[in-house]
C-alpha positions as CSV (number, residue, x, y, z in Angstrom):
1,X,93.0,-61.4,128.3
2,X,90.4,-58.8,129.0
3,X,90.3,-54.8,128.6
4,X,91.5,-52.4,131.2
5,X,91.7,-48.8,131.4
6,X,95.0,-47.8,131.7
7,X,95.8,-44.3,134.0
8,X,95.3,-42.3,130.5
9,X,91.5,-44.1,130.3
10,X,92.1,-46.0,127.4
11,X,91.8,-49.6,126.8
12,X,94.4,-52.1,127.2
13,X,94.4,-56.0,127.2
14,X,96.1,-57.7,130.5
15,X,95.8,-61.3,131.9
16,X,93.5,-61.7,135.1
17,X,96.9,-61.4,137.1
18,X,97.7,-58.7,135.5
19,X,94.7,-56.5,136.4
20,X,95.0,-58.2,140.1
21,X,98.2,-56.9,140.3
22,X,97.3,-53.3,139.3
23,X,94.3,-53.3,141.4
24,X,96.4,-54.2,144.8
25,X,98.8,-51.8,144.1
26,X,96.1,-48.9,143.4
27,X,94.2,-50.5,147.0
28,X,91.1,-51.2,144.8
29,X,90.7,-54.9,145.6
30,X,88.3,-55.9,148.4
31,X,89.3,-56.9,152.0
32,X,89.7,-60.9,150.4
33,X,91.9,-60.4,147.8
34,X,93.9,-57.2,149.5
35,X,94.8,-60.2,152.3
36,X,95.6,-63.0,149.3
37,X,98.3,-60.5,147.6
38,X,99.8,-59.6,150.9
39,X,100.1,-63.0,151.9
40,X,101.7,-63.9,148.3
41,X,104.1,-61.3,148.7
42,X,105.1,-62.4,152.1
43,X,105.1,-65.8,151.4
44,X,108.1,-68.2,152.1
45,X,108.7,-70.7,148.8
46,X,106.8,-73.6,150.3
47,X,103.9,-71.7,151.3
48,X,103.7,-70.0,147.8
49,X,103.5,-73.1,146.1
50,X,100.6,-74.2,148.5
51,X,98.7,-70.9,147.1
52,X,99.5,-71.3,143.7
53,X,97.4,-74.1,143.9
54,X,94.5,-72.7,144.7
55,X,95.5,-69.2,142.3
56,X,97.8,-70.6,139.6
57,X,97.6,-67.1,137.4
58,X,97.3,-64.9,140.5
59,X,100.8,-65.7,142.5
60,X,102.5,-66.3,139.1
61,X,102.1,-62.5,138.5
62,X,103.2,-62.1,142.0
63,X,106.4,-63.6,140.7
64,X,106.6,-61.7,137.6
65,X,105.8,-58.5,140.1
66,X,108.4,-59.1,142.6
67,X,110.8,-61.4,140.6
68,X,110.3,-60.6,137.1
69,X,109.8,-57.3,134.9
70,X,105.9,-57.1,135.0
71,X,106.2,-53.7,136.9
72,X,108.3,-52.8,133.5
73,X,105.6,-54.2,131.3
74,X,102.7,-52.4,133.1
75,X,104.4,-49.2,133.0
76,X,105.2,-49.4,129.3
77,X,101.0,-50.0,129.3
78,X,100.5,-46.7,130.6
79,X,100.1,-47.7,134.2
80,X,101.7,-45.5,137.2
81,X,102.8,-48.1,139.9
């Protein structure tokens, strides 16, 4: 866990996918990572498990973005996404 300003400025603790997933949805990651998230999301199952491989924490919040209720849980964290 680390601390993260949320969109109020104060401090909140989220996991390193966490804060990866808040970053790529506010466009603040760099050219690298912008092109990992978009491939993550856009990934077919087999080619998301050949990823997670390489970022275990980073596509499991992709799942908890686009599968799960982390968008819920960020927002209750005082993020607008």
């Amino acid at each position: 866990m680390e601390s993260f300003a949320n969109d109020k400025g104060d401090m909140v603790e989220l996991t390193e996918g966490e804060i990866f997933i808040v970053q790529w949805q506010k466009g603040m990651l760099g050219s690298f990572s912008t092109h990992l998230a978009l491939a993550m999301n856009k990934a077919d199952p087999e080619n998301l498990a050949k990823l997670e491989k390489g970022f275990p924490e980073l596509v499991q919040a992709m799942k908890d973005w686009t599968r799960g209720d982390l968008h819920e849980r960020l927002t209750a964290k005082g993020f607008s996404l």
